[in-house]
C-alpha positions in Angstrom: -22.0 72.9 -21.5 -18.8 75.2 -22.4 -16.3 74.1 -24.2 -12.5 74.8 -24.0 -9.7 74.7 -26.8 -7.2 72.9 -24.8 -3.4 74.9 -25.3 -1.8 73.1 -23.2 1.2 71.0 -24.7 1.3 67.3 -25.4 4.0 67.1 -22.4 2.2 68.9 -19.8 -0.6 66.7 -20.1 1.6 63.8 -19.6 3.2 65.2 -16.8 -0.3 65.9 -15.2 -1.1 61.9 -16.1 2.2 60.8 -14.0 1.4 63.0 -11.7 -1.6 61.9 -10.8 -1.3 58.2 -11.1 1.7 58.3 -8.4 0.6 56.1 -5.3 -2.4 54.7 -7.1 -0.3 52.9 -10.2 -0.8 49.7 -8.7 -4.5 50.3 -8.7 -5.2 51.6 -11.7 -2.6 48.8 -13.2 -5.0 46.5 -11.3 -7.9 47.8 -12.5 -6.6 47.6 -16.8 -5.7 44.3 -16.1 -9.1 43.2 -14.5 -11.0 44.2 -17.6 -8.4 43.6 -20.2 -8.8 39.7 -18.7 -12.3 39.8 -18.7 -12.3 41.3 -22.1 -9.8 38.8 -23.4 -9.7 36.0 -21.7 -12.2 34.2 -23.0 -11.0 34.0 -26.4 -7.5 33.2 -25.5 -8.9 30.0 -23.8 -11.0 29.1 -26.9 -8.4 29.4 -29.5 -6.4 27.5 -27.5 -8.8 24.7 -26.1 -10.7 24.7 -29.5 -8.8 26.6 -32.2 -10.9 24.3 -35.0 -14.7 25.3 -33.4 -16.7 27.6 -35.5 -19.2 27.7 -33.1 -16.8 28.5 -30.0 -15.6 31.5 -32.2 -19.0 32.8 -32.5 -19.9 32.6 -28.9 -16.5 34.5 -28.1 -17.6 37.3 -30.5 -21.0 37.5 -29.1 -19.5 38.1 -25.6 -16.9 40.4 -26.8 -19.4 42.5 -28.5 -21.6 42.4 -24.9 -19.4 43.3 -22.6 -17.1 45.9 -24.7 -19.5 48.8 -24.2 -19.6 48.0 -20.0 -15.7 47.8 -19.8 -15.1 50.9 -21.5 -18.0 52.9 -19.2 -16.1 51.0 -16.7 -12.5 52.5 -17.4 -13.7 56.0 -18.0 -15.3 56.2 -14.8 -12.7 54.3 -12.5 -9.9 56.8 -14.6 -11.4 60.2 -14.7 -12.1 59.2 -10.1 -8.2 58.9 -10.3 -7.0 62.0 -12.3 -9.4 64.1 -10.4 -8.0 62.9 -6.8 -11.1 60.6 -5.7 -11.3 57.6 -3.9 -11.0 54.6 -6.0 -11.5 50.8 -5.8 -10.4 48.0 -8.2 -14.0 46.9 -8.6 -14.9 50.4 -9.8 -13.5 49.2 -13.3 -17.0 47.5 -13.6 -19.2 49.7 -12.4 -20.4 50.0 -16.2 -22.0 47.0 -16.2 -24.4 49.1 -13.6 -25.7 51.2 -16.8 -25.5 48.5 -19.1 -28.2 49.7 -21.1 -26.8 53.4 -21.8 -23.5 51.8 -22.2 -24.4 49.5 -24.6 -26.5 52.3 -26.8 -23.8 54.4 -27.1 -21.4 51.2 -28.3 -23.9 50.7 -31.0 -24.6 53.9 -32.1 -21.1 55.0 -32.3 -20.0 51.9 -34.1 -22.6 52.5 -36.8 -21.8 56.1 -37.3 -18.0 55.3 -37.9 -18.9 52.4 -39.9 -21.3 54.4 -42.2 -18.7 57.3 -42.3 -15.8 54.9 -42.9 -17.8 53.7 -45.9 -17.0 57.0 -47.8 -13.3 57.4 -47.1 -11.3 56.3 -44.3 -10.4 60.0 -43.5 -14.6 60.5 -42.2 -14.0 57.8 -40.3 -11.2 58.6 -38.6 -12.9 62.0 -38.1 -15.7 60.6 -36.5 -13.3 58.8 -34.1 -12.1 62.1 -32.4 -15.1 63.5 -32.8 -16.9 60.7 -30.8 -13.8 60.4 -28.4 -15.1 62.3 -25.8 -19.0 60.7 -25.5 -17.7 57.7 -22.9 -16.2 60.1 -20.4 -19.5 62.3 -21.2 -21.3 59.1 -20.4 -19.3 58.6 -17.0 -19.9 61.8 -15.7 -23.5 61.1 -16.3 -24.2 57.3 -16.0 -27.8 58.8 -17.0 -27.3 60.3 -19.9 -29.1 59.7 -23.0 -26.2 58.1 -25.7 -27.2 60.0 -28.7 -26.6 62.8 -26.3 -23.7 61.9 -25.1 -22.1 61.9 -28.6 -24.3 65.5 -29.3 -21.7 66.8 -26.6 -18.5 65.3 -27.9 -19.0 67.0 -31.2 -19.3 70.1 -29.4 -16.6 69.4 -27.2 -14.2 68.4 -30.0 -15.1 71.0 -32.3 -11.2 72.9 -32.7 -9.8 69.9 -30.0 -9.1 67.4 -33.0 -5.9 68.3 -33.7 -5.4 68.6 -30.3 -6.4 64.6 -29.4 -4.6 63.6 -32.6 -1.3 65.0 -31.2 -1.9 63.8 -28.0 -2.2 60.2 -28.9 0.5 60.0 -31.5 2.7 61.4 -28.7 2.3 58.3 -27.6 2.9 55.9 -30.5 6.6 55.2 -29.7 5.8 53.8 -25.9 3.1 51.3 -27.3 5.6 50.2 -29.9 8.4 49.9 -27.3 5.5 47.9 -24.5 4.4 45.8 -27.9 8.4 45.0 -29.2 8.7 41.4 -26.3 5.0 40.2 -26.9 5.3 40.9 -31.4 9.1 39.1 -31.0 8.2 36.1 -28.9 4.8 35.3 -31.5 6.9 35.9 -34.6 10.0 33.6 -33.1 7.2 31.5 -32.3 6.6 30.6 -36.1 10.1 29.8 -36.6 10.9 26.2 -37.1 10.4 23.5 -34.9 14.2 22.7 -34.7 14.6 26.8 -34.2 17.4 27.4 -32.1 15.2 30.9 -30.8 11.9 28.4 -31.0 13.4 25.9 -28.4 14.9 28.6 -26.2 11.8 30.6 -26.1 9.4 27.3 -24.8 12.1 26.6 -22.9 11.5 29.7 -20.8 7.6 29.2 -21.1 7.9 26.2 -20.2 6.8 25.0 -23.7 4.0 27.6 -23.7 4.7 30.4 -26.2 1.5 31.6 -25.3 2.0 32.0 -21.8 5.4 34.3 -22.4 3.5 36.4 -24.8 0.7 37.1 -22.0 3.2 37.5 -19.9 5.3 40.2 -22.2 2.1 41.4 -23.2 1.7 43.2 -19.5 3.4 46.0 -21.1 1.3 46.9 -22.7 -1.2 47.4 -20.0 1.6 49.8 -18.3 1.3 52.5 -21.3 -2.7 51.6 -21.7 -3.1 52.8 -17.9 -1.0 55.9 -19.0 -2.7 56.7 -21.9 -6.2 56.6 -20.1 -4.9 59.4 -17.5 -4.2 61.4 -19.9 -7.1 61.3 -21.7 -9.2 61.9 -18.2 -6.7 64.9 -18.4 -7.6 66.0 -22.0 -11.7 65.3 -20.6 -11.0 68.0 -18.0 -9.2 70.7 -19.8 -11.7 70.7 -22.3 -14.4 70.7 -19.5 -12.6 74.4 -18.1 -12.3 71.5 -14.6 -8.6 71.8 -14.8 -7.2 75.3 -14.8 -3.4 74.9 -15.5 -1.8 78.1 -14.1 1.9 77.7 -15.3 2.6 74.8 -17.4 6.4 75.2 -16.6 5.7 74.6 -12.6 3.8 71.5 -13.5 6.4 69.8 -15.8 8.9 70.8 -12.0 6.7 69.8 -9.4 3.5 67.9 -8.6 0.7 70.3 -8.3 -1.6 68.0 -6.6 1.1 66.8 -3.6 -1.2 69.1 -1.0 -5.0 69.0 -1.7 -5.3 71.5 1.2 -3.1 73.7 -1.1 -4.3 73.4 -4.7 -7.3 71.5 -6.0 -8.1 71.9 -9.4 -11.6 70.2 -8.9 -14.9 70.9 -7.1 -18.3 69.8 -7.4 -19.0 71.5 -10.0 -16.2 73.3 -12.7 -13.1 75.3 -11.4 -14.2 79.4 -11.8 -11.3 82.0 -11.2 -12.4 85.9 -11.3 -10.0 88.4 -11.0 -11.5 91.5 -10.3 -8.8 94.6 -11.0 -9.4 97.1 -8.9 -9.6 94.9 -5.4 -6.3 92.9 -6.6 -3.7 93.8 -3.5 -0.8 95.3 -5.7 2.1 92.9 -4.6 -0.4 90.0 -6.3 0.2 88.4 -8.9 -1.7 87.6 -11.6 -2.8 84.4 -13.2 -1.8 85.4 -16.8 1.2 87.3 -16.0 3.5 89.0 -14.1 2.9 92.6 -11.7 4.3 94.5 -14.6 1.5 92.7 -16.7 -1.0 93.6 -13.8 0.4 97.7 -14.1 0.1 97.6 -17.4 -3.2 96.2 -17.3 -4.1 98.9 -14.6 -2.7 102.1 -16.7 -4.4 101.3 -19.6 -7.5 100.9 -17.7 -6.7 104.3 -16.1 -5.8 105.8 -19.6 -9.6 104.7 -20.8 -11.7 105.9 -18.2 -9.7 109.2 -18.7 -10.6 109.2 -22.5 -14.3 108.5 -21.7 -14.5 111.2 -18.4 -13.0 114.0 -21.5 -15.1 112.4 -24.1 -18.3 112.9 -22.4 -17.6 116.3 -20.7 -17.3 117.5 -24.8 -20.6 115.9 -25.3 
């Protein structure tokens, strides 16, 4: 496996993201919200059918801890099929429950290596979130995969990327906050008094379900979680060497995926680009520069083999 340090900026990689997701956001949205429900669901209806049952809360936290591992095998799969240009289905959000053995191992595992490491400081622990990060999309791309192995590979992938991830996903702090701002004022106004003014209006629009407006503003937050997980597909793939950016300028201008029969940064296998200097047709250009870069390149390379020809005619 080779690893990449991804250079790319924060705002390339979210151009890429939009990029991709346009024509399949109703999809993917579909897709987030099917295994957000499935994940959630449950619980909403027993706290509000039986918000006193002890024993209800302990079956919702069995499930929960049974189907987290699926759902998130699930997403990484159905995402990284729609950043790299694949044909996907709603129902492809589940397809973790296919491996539900591996998925489940590398749930465990991974929670008990955080936990352990979160028990010395909360900076380890945070450390060994990034540097796990990367062990479900490992895990997608190999439904197979041992999980101990899976998280072998994200340490190597991550190793120098931290930083990188870290910045990527407090880029996007201020969309969650701005999705989470209707469903955090609706539950607060919902503790107001009973002869609230805000109270009445609010369950007046719900039609005297708080709860129901809160789902319902909560949606936004699905929008930015659908975003979010593109990008990280994206992030996957740089580090991977599968996406070769050429000119982060053109991508933030155009869509670089608009004609697969033009550009495709995927194949089978990884994306491999060798330039070889002396066939390169002179009114080429270059992938890290310009044709002055590419004369440049050529007359020091003309300068060398000089030096070596005079060096060994001395000898």
């Amino acid at each position: 496996m080779t690893s990449y340090i991804v250079t790319e900026d924060n705002r390339t990689i979210r151009t890429l993201a939009r990029q991709t997701l346009k024509g399949k956001w109703f999809q993917a949205l579909a897709a987030m919200l099917l295994a957000t429900a499935i994940g959630s669901a449950p619980g909403l209806l027993v706290s509000y059918l039986l918000p006193e049952s002890q024993f209800a809360a302990m079956v919702v936290s069995v499930y929960t801890w049974f189907i987290t591992g699926p759902l998130n095998l699930g997403l990484m799969m159905f995402f990284l099929r729609v950043f790299r240009q694949q044909q996907v289905k709603v129902r492809d959000s589940l397809e973790g429950f296919q491996h539900f053995r591996n998925a489940m191992g590398l749930y465990l595992i991974m929670m008990v290596k955080v936990f352990l490491l979160s028990l010395l400081l909360i900076i380890p622990g945070v450390i060994a979130v990034f540097r796990y990060s990367q062990a479900w999309f490992i895990l997608a791309d190999d439904p197979d995969k041992d999980p101990n192995r899976c998280l072998m590979e994200s340490d190597y992938l991550m190793n120098g990327n931290k930083e990188k991830l870290l910045s990527l996903s407090i880029s996007f702090i201020g969309w969650m906050l701005i999705a989470s701002a209707p469903q955090i004022f609706i539950e607060e106004a919902a503790n107001f008094g009973a002869d609230s003014v805000l109270r009445i209006l609010i369950s007046t629009l719900a039609f005297g379900s708080t709860t129901l407006l809160s789902l319902l503003a909560s949606l936004l937050t699905i929008f930015v979680r659908t975003y979010i997980y593109t990008a990280y597909a994206c992030f996957y793939d740089l580090i991977l060497g599968n996406l070769v950016v050429m000119d982060q300028q053109t991508v933030l201008e155009e869509n670089p995926f608009h004609d697969q029969s033009d550009f495709n940064p995927f194949n089978e296998d990884k994306v491999t680009e060798i330039i070889d200097v002396e066939s390169q047709p002179a009114d080429d250009t270059m992938e890290t520069g310009s044709q002055d870069g590419y004369d440049e390149f050529s007359d020091l390379k003309d300068k060398y083999d000089s030096e070596e020809g005079a060096y060994h005619d001395e000898n």
